[in-house]
Biotite code that builds the C-alpha atoms (Angstrom):
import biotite.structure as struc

atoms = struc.array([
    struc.Atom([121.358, 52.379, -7.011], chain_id="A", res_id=1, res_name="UNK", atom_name="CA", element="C"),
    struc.Atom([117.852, 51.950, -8.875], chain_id="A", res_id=2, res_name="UNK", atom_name="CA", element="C"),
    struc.Atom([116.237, 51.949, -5.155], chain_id="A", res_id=3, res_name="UNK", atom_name="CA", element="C"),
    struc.Atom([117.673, 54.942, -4.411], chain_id="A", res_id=4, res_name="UNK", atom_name="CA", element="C"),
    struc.Atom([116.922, 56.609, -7.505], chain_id="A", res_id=5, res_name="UNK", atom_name="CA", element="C"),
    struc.Atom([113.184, 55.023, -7.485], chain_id="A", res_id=6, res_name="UNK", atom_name="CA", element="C"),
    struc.Atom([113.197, 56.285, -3.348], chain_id="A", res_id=7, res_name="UNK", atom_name="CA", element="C"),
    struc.Atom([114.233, 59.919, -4.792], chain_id="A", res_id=8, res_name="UNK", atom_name="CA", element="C"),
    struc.Atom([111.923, 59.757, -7.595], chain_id="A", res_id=9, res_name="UNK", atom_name="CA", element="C"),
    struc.Atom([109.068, 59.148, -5.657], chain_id="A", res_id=10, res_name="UNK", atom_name="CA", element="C"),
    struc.Atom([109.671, 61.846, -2.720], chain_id="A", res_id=11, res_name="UNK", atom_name="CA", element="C"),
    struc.Atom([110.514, 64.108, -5.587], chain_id="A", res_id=12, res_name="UNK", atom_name="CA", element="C"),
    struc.Atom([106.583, 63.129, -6.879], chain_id="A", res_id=13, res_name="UNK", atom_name="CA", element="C"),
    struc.Atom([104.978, 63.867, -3.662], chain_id="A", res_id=14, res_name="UNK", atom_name="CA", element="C"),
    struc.Atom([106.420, 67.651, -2.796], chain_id="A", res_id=15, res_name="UNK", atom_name="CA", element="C"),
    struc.Atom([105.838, 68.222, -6.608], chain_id="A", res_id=16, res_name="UNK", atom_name="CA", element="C"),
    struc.Atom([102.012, 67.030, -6.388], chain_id="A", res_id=17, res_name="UNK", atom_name="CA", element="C"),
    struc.Atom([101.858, 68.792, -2.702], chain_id="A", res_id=18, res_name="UNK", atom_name="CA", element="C"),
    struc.Atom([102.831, 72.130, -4.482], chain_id="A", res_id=19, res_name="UNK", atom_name="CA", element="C"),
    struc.Atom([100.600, 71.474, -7.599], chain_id="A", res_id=20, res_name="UNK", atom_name="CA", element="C"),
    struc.Atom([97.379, 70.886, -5.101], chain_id="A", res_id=21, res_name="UNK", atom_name="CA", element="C"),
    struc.Atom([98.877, 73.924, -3.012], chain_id="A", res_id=22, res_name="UNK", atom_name="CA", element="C"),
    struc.Atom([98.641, 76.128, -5.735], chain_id="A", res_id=23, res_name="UNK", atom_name="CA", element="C"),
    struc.Atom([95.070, 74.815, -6.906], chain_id="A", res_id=24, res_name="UNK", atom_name="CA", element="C"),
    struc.Atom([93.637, 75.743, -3.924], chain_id="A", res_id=25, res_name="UNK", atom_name="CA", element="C"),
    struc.Atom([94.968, 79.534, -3.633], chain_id="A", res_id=26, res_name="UNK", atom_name="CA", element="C"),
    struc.Atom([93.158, 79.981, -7.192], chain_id="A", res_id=27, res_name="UNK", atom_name="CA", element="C"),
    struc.Atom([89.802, 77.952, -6.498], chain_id="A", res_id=28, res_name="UNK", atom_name="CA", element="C"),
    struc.Atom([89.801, 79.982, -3.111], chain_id="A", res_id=29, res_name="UNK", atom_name="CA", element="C"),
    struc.Atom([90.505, 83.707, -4.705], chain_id="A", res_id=30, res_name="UNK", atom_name="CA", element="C"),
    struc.Atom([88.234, 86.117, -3.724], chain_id="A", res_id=31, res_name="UNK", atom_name="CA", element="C"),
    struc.Atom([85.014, 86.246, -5.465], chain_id="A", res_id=32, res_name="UNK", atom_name="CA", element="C"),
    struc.Atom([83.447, 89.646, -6.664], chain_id="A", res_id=33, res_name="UNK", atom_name="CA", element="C"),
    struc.Atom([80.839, 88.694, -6.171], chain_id="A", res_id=34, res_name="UNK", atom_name="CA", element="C"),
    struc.Atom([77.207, 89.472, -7.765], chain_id="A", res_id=35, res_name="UNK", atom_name="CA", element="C"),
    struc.Atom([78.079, 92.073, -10.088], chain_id="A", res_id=36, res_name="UNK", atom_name="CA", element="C"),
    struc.Atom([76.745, 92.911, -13.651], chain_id="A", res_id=37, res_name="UNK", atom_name="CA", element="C"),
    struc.Atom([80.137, 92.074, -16.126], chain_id="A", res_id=38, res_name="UNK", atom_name="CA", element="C"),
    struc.Atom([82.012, 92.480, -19.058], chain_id="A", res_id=39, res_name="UNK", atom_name="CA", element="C"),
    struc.Atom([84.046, 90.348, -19.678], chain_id="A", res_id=40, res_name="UNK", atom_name="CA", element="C"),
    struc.Atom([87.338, 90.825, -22.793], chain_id="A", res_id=41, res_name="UNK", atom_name="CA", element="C"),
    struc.Atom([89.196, 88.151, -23.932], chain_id="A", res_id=42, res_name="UNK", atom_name="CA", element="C"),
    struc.Atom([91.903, 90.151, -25.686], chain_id="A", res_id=43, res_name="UNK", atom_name="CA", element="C"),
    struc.Atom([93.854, 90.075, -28.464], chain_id="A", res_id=44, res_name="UNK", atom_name="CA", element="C"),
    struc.Atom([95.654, 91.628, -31.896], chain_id="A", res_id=45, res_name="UNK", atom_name="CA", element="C"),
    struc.Atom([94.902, 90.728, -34.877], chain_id="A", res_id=46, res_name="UNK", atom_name="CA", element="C"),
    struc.Atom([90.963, 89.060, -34.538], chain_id="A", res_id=47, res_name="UNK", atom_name="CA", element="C"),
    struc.Atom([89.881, 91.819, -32.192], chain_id="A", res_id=48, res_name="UNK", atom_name="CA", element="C"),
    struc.Atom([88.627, 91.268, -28.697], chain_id="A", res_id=49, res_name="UNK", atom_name="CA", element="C"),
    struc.Atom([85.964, 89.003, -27.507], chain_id="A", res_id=50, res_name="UNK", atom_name="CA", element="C"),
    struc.Atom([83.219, 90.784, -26.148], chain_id="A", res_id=51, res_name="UNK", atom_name="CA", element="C"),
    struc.Atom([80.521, 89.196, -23.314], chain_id="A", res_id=52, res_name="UNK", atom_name="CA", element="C"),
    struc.Atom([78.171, 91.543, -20.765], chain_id="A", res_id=53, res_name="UNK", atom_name="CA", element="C"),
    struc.Atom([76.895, 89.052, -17.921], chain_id="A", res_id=54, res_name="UNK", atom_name="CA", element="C"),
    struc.Atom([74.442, 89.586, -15.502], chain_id="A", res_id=55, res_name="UNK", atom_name="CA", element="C"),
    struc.Atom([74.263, 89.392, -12.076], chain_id="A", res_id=56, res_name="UNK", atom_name="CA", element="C"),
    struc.Atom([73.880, 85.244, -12.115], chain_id="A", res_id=57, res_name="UNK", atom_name="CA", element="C"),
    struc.Atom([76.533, 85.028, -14.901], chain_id="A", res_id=58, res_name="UNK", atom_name="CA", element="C"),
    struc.Atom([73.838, 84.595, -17.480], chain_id="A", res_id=59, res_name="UNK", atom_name="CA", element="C"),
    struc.Atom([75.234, 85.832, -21.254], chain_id="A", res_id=60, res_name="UNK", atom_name="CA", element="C"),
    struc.Atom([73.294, 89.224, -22.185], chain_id="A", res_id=61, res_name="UNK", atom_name="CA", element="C"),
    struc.Atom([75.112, 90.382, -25.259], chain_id="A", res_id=62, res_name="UNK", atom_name="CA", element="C"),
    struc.Atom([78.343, 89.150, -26.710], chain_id="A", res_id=63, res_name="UNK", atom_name="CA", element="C"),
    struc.Atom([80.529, 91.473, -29.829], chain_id="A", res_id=64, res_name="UNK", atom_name="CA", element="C"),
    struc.Atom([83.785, 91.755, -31.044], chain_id="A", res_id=65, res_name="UNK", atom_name="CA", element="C"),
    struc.Atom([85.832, 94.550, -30.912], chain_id="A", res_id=66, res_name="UNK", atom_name="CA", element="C"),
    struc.Atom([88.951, 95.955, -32.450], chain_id="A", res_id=67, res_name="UNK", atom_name="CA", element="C"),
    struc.Atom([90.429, 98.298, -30.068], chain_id="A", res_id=68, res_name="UNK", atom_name="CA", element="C"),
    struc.Atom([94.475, 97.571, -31.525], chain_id="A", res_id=69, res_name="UNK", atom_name="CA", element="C"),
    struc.Atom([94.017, 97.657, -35.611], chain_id="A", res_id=70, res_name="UNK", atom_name="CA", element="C"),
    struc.Atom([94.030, 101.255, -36.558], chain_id="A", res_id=71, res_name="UNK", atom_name="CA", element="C"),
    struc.Atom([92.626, 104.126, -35.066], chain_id="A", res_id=72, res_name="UNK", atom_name="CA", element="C"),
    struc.Atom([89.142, 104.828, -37.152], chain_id="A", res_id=73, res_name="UNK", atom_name="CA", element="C"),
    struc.Atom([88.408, 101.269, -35.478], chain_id="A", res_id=74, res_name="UNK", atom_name="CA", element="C"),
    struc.Atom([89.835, 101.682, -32.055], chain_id="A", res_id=75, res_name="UNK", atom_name="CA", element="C"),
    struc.Atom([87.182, 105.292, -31.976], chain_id="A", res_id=76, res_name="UNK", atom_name="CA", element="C"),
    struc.Atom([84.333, 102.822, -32.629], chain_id="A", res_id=77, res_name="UNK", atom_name="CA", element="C"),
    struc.Atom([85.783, 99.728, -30.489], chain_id="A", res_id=78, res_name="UNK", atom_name="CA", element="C"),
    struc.Atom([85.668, 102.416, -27.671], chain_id="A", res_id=79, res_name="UNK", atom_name="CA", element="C"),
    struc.Atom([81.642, 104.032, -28.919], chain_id="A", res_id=80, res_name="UNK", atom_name="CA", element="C"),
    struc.Atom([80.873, 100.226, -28.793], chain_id="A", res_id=81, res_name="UNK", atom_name="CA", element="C"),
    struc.Atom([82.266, 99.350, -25.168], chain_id="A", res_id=82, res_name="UNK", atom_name="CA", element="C"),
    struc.Atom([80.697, 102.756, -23.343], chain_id="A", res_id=83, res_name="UNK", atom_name="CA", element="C"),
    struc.Atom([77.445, 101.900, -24.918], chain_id="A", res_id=84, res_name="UNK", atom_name="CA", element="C"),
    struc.Atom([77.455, 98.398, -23.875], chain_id="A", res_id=85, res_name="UNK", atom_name="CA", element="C"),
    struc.Atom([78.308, 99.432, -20.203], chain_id="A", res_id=86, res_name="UNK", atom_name="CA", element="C"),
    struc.Atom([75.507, 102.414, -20.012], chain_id="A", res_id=87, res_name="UNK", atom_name="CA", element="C"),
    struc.Atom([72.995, 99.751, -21.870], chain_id="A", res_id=88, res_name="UNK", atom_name="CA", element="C"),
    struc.Atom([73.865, 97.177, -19.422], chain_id="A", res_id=89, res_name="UNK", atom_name="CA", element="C"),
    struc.Atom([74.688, 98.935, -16.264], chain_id="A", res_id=90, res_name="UNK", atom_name="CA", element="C"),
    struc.Atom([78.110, 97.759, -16.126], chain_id="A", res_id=91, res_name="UNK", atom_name="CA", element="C"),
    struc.Atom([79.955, 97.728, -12.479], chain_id="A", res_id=92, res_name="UNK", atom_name="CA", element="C"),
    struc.Atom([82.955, 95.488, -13.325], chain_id="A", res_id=93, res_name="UNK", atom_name="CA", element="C"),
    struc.Atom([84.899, 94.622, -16.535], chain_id="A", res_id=94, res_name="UNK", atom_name="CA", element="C"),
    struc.Atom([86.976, 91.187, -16.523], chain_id="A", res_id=95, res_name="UNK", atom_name="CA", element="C"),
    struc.Atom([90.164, 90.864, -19.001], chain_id="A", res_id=96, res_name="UNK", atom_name="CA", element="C"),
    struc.Atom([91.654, 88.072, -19.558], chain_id="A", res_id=97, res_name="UNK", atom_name="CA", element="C"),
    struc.Atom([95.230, 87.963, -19.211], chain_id="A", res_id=98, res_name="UNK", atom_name="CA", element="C"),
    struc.Atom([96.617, 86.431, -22.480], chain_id="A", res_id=99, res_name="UNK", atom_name="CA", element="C"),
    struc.Atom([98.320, 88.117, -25.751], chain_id="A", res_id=100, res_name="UNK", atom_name="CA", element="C"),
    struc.Atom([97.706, 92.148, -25.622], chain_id="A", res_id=101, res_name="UNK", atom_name="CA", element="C"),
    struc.Atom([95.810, 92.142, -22.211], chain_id="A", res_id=102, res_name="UNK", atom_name="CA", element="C"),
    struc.Atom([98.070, 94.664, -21.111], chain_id="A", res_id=103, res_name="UNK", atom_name="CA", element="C"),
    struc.Atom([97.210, 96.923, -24.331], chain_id="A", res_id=104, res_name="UNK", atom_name="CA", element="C"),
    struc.Atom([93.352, 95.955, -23.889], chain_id="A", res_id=105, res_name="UNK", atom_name="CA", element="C"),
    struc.Atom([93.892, 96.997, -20.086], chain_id="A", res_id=106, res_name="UNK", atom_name="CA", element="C"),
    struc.Atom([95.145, 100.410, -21.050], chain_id="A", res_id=107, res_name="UNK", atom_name="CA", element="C"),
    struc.Atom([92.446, 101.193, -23.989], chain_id="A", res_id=108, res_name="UNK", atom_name="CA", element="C"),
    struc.Atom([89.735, 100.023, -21.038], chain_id="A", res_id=109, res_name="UNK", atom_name="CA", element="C"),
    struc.Atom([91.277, 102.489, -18.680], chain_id="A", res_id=110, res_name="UNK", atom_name="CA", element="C"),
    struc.Atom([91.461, 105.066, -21.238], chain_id="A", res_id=111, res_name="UNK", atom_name="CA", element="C"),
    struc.Atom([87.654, 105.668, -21.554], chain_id="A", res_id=112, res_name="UNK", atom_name="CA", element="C"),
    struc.Atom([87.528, 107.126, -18.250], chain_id="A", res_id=113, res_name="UNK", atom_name="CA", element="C"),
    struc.Atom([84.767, 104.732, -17.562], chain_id="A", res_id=114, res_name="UNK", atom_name="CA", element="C"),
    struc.Atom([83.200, 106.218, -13.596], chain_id="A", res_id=115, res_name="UNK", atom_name="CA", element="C"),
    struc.Atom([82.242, 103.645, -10.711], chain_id="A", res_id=116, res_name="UNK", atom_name="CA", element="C"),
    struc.Atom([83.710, 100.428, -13.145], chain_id="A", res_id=117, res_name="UNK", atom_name="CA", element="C"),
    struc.Atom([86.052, 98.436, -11.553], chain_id="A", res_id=118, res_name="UNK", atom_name="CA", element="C"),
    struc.Atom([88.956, 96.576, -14.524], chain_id="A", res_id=119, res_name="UNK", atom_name="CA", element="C"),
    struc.Atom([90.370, 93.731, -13.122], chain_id="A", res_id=120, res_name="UNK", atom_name="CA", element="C"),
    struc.Atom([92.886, 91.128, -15.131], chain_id="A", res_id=121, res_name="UNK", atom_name="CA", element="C"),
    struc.Atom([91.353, 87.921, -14.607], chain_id="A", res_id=122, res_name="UNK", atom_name="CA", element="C"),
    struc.Atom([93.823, 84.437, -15.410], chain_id="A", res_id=123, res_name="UNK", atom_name="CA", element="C"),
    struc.Atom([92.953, 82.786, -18.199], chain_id="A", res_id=124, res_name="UNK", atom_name="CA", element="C"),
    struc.Atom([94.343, 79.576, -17.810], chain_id="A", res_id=125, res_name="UNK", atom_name="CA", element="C"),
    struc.Atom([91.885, 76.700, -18.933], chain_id="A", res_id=126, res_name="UNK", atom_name="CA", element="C"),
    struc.Atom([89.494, 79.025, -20.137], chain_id="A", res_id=127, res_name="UNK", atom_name="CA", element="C"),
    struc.Atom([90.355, 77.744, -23.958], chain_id="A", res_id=128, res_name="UNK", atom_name="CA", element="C"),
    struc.Atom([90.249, 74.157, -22.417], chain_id="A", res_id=129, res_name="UNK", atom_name="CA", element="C"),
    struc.Atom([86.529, 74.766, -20.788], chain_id="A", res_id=130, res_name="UNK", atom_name="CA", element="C"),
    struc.Atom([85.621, 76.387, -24.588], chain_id="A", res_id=131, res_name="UNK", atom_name="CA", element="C"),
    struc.Atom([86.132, 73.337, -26.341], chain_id="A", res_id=132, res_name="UNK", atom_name="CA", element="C"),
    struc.Atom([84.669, 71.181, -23.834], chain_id="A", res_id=133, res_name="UNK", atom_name="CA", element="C"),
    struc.Atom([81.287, 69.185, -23.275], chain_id="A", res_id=134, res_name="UNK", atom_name="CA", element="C"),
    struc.Atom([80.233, 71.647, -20.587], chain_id="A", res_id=135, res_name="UNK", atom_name="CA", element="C"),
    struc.Atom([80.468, 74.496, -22.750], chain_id="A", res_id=136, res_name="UNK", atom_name="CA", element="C"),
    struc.Atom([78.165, 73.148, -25.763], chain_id="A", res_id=137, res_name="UNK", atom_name="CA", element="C"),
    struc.Atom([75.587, 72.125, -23.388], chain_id="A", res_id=138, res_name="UNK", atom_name="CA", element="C"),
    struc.Atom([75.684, 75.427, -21.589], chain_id="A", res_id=139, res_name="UNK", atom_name="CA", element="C"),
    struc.Atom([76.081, 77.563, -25.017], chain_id="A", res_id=140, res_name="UNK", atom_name="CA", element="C"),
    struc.Atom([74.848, 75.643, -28.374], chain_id="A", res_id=141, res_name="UNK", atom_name="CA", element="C"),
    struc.Atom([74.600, 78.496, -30.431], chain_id="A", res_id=142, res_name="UNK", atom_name="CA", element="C"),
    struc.Atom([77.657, 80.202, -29.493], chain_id="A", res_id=143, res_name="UNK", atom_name="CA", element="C"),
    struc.Atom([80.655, 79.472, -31.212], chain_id="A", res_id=144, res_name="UNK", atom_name="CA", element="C"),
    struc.Atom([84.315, 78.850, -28.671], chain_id="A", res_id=145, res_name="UNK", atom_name="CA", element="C"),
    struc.Atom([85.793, 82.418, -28.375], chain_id="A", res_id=146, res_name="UNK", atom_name="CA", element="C"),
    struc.Atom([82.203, 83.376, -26.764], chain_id="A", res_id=147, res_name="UNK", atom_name="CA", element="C"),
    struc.Atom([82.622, 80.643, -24.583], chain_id="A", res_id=148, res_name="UNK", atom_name="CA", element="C"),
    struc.Atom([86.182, 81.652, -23.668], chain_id="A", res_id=149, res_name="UNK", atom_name="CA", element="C"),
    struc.Atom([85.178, 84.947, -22.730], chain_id="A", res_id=150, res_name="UNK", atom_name="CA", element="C"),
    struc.Atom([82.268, 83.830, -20.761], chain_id="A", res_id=151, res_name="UNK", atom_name="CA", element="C"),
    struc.Atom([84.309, 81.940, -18.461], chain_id="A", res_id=152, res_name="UNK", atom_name="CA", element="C"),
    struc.Atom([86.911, 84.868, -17.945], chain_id="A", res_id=153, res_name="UNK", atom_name="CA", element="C"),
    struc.Atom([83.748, 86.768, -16.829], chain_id="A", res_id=154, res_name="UNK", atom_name="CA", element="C"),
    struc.Atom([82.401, 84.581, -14.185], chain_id="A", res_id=155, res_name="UNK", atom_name="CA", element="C"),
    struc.Atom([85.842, 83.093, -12.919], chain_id="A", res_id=156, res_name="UNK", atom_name="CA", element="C"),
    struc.Atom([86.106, 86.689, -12.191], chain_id="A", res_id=157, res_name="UNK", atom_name="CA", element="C"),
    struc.Atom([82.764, 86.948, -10.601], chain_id="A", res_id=158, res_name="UNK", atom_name="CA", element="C"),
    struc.Atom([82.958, 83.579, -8.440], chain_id="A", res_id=159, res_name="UNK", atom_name="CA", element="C"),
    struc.Atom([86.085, 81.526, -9.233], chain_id="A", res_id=160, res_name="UNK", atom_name="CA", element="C"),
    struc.Atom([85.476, 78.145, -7.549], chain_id="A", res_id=161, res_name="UNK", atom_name="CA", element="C"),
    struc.Atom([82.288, 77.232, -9.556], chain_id="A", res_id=162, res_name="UNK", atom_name="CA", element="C"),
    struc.Atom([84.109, 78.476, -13.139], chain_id="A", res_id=163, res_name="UNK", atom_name="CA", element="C"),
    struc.Atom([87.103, 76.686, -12.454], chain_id="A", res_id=164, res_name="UNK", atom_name="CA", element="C"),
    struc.Atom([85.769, 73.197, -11.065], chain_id="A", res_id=165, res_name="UNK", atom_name="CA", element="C"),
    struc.Atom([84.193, 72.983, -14.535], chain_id="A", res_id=166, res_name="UNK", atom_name="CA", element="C"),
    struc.Atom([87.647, 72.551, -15.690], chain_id="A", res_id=167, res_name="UNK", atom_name="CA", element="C"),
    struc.Atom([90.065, 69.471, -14.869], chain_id="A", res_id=168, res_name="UNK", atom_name="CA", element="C"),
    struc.Atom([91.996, 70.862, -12.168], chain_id="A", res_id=169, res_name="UNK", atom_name="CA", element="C"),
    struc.Atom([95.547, 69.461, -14.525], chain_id="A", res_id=170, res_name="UNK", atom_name="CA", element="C"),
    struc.Atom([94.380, 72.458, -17.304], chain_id="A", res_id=171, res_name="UNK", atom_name="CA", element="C"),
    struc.Atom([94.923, 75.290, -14.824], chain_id="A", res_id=172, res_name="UNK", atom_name="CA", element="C"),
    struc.Atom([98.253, 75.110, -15.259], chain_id="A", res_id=173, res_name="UNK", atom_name="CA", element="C"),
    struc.Atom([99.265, 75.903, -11.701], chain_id="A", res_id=174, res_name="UNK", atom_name="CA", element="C"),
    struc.Atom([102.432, 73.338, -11.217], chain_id="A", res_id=175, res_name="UNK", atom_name="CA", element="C"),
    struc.Atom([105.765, 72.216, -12.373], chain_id="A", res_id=176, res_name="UNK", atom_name="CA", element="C"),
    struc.Atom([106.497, 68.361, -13.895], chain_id="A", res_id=177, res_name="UNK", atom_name="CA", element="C"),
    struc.Atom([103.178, 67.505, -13.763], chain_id="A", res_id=178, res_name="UNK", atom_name="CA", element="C"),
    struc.Atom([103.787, 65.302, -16.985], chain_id="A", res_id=179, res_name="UNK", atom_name="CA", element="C"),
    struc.Atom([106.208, 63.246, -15.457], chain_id="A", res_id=180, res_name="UNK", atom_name="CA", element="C"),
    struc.Atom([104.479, 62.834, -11.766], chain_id="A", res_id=181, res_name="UNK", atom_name="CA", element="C"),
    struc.Atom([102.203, 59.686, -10.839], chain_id="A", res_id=182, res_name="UNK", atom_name="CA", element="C"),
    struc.Atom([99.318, 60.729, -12.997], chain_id="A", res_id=183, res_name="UNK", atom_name="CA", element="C"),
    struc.Atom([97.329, 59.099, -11.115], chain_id="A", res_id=184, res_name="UNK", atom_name="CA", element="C"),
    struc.Atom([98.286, 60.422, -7.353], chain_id="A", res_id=185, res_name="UNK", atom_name="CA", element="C"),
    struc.Atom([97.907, 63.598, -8.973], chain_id="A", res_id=186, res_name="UNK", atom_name="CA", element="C"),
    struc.Atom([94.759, 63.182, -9.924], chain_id="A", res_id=187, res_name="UNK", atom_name="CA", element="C"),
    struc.Atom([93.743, 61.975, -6.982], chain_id="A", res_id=188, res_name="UNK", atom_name="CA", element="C"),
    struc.Atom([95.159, 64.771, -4.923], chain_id="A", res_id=189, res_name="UNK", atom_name="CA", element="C"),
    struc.Atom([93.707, 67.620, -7.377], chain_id="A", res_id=190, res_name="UNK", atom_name="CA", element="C"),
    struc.Atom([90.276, 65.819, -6.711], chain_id="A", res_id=191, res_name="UNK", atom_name="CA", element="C"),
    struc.Atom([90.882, 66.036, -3.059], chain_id="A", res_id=192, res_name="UNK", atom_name="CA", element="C"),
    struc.Atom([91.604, 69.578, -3.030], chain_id="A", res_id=193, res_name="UNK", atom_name="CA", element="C"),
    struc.Atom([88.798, 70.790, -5.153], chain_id="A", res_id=194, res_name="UNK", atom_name="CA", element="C"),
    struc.Atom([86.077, 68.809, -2.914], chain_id="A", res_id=195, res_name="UNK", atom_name="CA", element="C"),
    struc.Atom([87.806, 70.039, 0.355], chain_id="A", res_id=196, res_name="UNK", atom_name="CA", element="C"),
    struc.Atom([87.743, 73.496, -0.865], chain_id="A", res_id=197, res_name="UNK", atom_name="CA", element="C"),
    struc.Atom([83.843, 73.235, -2.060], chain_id="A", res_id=198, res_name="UNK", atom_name="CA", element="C"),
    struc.Atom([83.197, 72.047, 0.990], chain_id="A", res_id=199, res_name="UNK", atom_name="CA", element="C"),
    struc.Atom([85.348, 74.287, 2.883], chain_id="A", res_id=200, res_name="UNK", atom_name="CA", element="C"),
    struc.Atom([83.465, 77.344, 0.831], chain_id="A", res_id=201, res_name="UNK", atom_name="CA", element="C"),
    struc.Atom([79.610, 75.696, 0.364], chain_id="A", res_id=202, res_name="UNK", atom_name="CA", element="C"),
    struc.Atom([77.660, 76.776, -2.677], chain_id="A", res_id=203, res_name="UNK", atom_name="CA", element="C"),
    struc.Atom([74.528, 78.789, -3.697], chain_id="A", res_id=204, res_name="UNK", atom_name="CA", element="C"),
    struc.Atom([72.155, 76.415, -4.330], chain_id="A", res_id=205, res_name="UNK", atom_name="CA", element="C"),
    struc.Atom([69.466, 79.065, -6.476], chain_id="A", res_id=206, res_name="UNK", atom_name="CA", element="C"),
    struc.Atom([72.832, 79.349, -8.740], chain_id="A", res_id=207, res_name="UNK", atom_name="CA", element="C"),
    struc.Atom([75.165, 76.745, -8.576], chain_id="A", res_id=208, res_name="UNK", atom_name="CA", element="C"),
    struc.Atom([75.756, 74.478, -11.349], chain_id="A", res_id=209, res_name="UNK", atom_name="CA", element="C"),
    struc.Atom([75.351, 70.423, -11.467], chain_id="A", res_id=210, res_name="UNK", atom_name="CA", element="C"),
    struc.Atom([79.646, 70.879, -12.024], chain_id="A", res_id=211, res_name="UNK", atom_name="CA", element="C"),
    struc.Atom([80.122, 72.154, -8.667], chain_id="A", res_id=212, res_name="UNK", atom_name="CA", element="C"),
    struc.Atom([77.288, 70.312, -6.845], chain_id="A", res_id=213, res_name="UNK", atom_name="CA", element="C"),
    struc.Atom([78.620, 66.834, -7.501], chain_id="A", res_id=214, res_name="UNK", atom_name="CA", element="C"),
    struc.Atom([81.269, 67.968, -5.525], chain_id="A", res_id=215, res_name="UNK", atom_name="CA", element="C"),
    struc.Atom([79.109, 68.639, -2.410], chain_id="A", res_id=216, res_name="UNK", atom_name="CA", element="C"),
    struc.Atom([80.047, 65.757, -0.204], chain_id="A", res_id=217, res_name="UNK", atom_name="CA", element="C"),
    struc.Atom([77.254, 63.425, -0.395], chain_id="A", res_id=218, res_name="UNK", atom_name="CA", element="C"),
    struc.Atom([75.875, 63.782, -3.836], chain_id="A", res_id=219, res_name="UNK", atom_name="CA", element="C"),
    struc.Atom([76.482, 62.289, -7.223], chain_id="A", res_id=220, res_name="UNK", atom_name="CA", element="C"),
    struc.Atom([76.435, 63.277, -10.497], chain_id="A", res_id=221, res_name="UNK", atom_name="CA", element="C"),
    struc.Atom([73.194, 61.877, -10.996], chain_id="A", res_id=222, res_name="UNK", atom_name="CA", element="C"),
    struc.Atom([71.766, 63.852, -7.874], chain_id="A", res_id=223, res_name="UNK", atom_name="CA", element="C"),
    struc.Atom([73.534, 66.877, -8.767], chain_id="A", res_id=224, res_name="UNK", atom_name="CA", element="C"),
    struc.Atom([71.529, 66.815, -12.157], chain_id="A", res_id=225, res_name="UNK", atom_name="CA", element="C"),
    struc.Atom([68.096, 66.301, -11.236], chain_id="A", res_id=226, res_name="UNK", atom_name="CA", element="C"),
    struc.Atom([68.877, 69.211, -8.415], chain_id="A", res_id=227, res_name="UNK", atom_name="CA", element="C"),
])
């Protein structure tokens, strides 16, 4: 009885891992937009929306806070705010993430008429995780966690494979069970993927971070760093 039960356990673990790593690699391969000057939202209610314009490379221009959903004397300035930030930046694409009110953020972006911007919802998952983590202070010392958080949402929008291997692939919430799978053949087979799929996909080298180099079969950490 136990050996059956251990026999079903264990078959159970591997086409619950298979469809975790599965799902990994459909969002670490999404389609990229590319090179394109951002905006990037990280909605919500109460404390306003996050606010980040990115340049081509990803690189934080400005960053604000808006309050497009708290009355409407604010919402008229929320919206002065976001046209002049797209004009003054030459905005082509605006990234929301897709957490609480990014449906109402959605509609007061496509409410300002904005010409030639394309408004994309962007998934959010891990993006609080990357905020908070070691990669994030190094990258953005002076900038407090909801910056970060809405930094991310812009360039997973822009190029999603180098955002999200900054991330452990476990945070991007993409499975069922993964609690109670072999932690550690998960891990593993998350790790796989995200090499197979940086190698699969290659990387800029003018842009790429030391995060998605050391996954560039053949070099370190170490290497990826002094790169």
């Amino acid at each position: 009885e136990t050996e059956t039960r251990l026999k079903s356990k264990q078959l159970a673990d591997e086409e619950a891992i298979r469809v975790f790593a599965e799902n990994a690699r459909q969002l670490l391969l999404a389609a990229p937009v590319g090179q394109k000057r951002v905006l990037a939202l990280d909605p919500g209610f109460r404390t306003g929306c996050k606010l980040v314009c990115l340049d081509e490379q990803g690189k934080l221009l400005e960053n604000s806070t808006i309050y497009p959903h708290t009355g409407a004397g604010v919402a008229k300035e929320a919206a002065q705010t976001l046209k002049y930030l797209v004009e003054k930046y030459k905005i082509e694409a605006i990234a929301i993430g897709n957490g609480t009110a990014s449906r109402e953020t959605e509609d007061f972006v496509n409410a300002q008429n904005l010409e030639n911007v394309l408004v994309v919802m962007v998934n959010e998952s891990g993006a609080s995780i990357y905020s908070a983590s070691n990669i994030a202070r190094e990258e953005f010392p002076d900038h407090d966690i909801t910056v970060r958080g809405a930094v991310s949402i812009g360039r997973r929008m822009m190029d999603p494979l180098a955002e999200l291997v900054k991330i452990d692939a476990k945070s991007i919430g993409v499975g069922q069970y993964q609690h109670d799978v072999d932690q550690n053949k998960l891990q593993t087979s998350l790790d796989d993927t995200v090499i197979s799929c940086v190698n699969a996909v290659g990387v800029e080298l003018n842009t790429a971070s030391k995060q998605i180099l050391a996954y560039v079969s053949g070099l370190g950490p170490q290497l990826a760093q002094n790169i």
